[in-house]
N, C-alpha and C positions, 0 to 999 in steps of 0.2 A: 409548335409543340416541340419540347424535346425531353430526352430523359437524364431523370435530377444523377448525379452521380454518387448520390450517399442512398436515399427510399430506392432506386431505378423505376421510381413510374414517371409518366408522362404526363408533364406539363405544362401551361402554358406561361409561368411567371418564375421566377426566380433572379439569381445572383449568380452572375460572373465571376468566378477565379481565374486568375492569371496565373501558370503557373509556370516564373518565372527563373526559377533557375538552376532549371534540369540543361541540358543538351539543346535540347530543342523547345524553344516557350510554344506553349501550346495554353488552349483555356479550358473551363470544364465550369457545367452549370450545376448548381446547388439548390432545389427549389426552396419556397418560403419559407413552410415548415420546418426543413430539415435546418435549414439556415440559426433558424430562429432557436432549435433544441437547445437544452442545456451542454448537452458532449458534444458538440458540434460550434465550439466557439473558435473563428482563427487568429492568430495574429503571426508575428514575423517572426523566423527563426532566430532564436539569442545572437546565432553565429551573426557579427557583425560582416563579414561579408558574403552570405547567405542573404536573399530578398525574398525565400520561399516562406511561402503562407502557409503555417501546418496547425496543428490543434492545439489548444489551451487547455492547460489542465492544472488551474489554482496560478502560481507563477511561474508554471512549465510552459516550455512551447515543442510540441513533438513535429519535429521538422524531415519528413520523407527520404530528403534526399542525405541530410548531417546524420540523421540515425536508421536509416533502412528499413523504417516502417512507414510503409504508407498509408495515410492520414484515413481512407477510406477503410479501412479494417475498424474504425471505430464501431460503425454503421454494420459488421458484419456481424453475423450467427454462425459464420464459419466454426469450427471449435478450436481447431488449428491455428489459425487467425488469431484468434481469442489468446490463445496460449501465447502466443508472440507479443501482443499489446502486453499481457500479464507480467513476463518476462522480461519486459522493457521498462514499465515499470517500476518494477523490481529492483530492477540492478541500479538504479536513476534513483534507487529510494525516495518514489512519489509517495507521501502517506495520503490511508485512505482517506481523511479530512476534507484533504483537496478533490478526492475525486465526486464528479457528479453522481449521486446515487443510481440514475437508469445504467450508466456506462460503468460503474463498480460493481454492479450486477453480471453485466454482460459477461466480464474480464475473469469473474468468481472472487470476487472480491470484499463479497457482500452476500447476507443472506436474504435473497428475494421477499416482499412481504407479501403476496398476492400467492402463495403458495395457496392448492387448491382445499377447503375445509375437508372434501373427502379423502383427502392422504394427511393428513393433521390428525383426523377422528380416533383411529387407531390407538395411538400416541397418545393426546387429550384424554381419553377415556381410562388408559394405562395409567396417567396419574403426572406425565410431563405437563409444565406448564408451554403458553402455545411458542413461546422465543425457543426452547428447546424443542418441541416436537417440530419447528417449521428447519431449526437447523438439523433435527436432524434428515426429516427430507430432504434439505438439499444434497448433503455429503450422501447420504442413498445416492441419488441421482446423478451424483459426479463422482463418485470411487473418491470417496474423501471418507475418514477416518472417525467413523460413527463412534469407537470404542473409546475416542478421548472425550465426544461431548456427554458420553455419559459416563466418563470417568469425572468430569466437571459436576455431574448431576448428583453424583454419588457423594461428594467432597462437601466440604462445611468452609475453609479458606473461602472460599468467593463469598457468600452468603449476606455479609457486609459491604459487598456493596452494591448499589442500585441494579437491576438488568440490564440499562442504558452505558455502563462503565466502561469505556475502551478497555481495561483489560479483558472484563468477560465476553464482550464481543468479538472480538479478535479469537479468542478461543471459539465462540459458536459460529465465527467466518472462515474456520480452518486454516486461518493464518497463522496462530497458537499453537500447540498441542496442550493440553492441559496438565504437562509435568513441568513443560516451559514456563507456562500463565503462575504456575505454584512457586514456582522458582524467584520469577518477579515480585510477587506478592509477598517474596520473601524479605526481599531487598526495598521495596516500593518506597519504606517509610524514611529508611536512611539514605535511600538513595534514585530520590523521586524524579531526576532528570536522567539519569539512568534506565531506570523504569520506563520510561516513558520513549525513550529512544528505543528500547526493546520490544515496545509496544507496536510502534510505527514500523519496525524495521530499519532505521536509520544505521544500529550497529546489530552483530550477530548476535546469538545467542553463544556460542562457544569463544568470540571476542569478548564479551563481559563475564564469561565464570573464569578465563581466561587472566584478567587485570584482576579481580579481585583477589584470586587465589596466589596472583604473584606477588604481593604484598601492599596492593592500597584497600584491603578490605578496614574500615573505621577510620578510613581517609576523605570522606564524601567533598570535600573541598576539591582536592589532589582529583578525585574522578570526572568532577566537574572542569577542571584546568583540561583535564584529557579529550573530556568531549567539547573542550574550545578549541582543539588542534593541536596539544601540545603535546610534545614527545615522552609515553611515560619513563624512558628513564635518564631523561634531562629532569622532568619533574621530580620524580622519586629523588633524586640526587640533589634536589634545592631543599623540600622540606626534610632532608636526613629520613627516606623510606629505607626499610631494606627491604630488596627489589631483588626476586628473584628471575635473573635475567634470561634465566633457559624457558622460564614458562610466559614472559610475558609477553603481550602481544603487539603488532606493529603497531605504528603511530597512525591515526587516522587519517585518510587523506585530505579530510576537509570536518572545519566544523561543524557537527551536526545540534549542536546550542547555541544560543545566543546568549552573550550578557557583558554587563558594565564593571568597571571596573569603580 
């Protein structure tokens, strides 16, 4: 018998990790199930000379020892804990696509669906349909910002499109605020890779009103060039932009679009 290191109950079957390239290699067992989870996939840290096995997440590998989280905080309810994975995250700009739904849950990343019918009822009966009464539980529950999901509920901009729509979700995942979510939706049509990066988090929100307002707004090509890596004012200065260079914003550090030429 022994105990799995992600559940801590006692068992008799599992998986060996090696966990090779701390200080001192030491092992640590993983039993079946937890093995077998969805948020609990490992593979090898990017870092080429890193051999440590940390977690997968989409084509992420979060490696304990290269970023100072350790891999067993997946597995926690800590909140603290939770807050640090989140945060990690974050800054790493994972979008939520990639993440597995139990562990995008965990992290608050995500609005639970298993929310209880008797804290719904209230709400449902009030006249929310249940995607907003279950977000708005959650943000109750976490000190999240009840008064933008029903500044969303209040609004007609969303109305077009599906409940399922990354924008609207994002706003009822408190990832949004709902002046944010209106703002994009402003932009969405002209400037759909943009949007969409805003969506994810890949670039800010005050980085994109940022670039538009310093002169590539009706530039949707030029903003696309931007979100390939390229410097907006080596760009502005190829298509003849005028570029107002006190307000524009740095160069990205890396491409957050793909595309062909």
């Amino acid at each position: 018998m022994y105990k799995c290191e992600s559940c801590k109950e006692k068992v008799s079957a599992g998986k060996k990790i090696r966990d090779s390239c701390t200080a001192i290699t030491s092992d640590f067992m993983i039993c079946n199930n937890c093995y077998k989870k969805g948020d609990l996939k490992l593979a090898k840290c990017k870092n080429n000379r890193c051999k440590k096995l940390g977690i997968k997440i989409g084509s992420n590998v979060i490696c304990p020892d290269a970023h100072t989280i350790k891999w067993k905080l997946f597995s926690s309810n800590n909140e603290k804990d939770m807050r640090s994975v989140s945060n990690y995250l974050e800054n790493k700009n994972v979008p939520l696509s990639t993440l597995n739904p139990d562990l995008a849950t965990k992290i608050g990343r995500t609005v639970p669906s298993n929310v209880s019918q008797d804290k719904l009822l209230p709400y449902l009966n009030s006249g929310l349909s249940e995607n907003f009464a279950r977000a708005i539980v959650y943000a109750e529950e976490n000190n999240g910002d009840v008064g933008s999901i029903l500044d969303l509920w209040e609004a007609d901009w969303w109305k077009q499109y599906p409940p399922t729509d990354i924008l609207v979700q994002a706003i009822l995942e408190l990832r949004l605020s709902e002046k944010d979510g209106k703002y994009i939706h402003s932009i969405r049509s002209d400037y759909p890779n943009l949007a969409k990066c805003c969506i994810e988090q890949t670039v800010t929100m005050s980085w994109t009103r940022s670039l538009l307002k310093s002169g590539f707004e009706g530039y949707p090509e030029a903003v696309d060039d931007i979100l390939l890596g390229g410097n907006p004012m080596i760009i502005a200065r190829i298509r003849g932009i005028n570029l107002d260079t006190k307000t524009s914003p740095p160069k990205l550090k890396k491409a957050v679009i793909s595309g062909k030429k």
